[in-house]
Structure formats: C-alpha cells, structure tokens
C-alpha positions in Angstrom: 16.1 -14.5 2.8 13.7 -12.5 0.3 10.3 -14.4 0.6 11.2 -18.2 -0.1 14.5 -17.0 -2.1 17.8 -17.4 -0.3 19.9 -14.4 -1.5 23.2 -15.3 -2.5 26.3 -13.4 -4.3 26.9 -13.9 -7.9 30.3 -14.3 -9.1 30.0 -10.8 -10.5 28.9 -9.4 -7.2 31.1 -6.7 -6.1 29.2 -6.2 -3.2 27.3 -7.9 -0.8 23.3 -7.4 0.5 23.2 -5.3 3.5 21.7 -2.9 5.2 22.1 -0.8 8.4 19.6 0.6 11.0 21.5 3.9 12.2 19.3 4.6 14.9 20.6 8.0 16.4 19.7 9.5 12.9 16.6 7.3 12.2 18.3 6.4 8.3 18.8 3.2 6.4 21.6 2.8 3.7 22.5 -0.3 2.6 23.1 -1.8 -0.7 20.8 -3.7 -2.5 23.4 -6.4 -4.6 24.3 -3.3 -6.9 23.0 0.0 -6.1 23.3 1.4 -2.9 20.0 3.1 -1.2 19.3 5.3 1.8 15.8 6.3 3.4 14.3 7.4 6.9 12.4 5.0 9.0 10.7 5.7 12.2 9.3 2.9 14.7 6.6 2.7 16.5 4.6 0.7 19.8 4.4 -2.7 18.7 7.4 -3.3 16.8 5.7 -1.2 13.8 8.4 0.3 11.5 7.6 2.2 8.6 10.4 3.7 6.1 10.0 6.7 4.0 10.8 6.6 0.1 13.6 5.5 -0.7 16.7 7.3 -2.5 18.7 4.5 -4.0 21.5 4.8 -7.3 20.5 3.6 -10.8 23.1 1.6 -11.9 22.7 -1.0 -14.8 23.5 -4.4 -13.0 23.6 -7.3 -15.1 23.5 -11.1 -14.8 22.2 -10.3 -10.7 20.9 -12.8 -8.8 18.5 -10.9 -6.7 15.7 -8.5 -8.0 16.9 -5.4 -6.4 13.4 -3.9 -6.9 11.7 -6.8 -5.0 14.3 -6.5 -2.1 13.7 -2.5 -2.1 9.9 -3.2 -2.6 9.5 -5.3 1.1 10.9 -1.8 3.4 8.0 -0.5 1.5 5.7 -3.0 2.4 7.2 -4.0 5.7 4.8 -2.5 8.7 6.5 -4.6 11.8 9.6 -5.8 12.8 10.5 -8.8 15.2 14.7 -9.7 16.3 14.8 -12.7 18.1 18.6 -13.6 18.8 20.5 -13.3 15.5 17.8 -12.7 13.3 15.7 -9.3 12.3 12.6 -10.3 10.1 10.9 -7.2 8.1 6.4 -8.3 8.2 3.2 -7.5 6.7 1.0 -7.4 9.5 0.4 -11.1 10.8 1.4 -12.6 7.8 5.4 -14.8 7.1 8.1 -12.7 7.1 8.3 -10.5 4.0 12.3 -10.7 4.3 14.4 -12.6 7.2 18.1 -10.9 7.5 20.9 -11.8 9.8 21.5 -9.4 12.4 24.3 -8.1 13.7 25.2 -5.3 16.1 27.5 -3.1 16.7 28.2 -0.1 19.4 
C-alpha cells in the first residue's frame, strides 16, 4: 500500500512491485512496476533508515497503475522503519505509514 492507494498489477504489467533489503551489502534494488532501481540504505538506533539517491532505469511505461515517482519518492522521505509479523511499513517520523509492504524473508 502507497499512502491510501492499494497497488495492484495492470494487465500490462510485466512485472510486479518489489523490493529487496540485502543487508550484508547495505543495497536496495527492486522494481518500481516498470523500471527497476537500486540505492544504499543504512539503519540506525531506533528503527531509523535512511537510503541514499537512488539509481533507477528510465523506461517509458504507459497505461501504469502506480506512480512510480511517488513510490520511489517515500524511500526518500522514509526516516523509520517498523516490521511487525508479515508486514514492513516505511514512516515519516511519528506520522501513518508513508508505504506498508508485505514482508517476506529469506536466508
């Protein structure tokens, strides 16, 4: 979820919304409904995170059903974190979750 906006494939999605915490390198790559996108991200006492700027493709995605800029735009503005069972929520200081994402681990 992207604010109030559930995100949700279009037909013409090839792929889906996801991204990846790779912790041993400190790197996020994920894609963002079109264009993939990469960027460091370092954490912090209090479940701060803070990612640096992001490197992400530029291809020309029509008919999309997300704003890719607005999903890219909350790891800017994101400066905690919070998992609680399944789910990892990006946050603006004590404020709603800017973005709420299913989580899932592996080894």
């Amino acid at each position: 979820m992207l604010g109030d906006q559930h995100l949700k494939m279009s037909e013409n999605q090839e792929r889906e919304i996801y991204f990846t915490l790779k912790n041993h390198e400190n790197r996020v790559i994920g894609v963002a409904g079109c264009n993939t996108f990469s960027r460091t991200y370092t954490l912090e006492e209090r479940n701060r995170i803070h990612f640096s700027q992001m490197a992400t493709a530029r291809i020309a995605c029509p008919n999309l059903n997300v704003n890719e800029s607005e999903y890219l735009k909350d790891f800017e503005l994101a400066s905690n974190h919070s998992i609680t069972e399944d789910v990892f929520s990006l946050n603006i200081a004590h404020s709603s979750p800017l973005a709420v994402f299913e989580a899932i681990y592996f080894n």
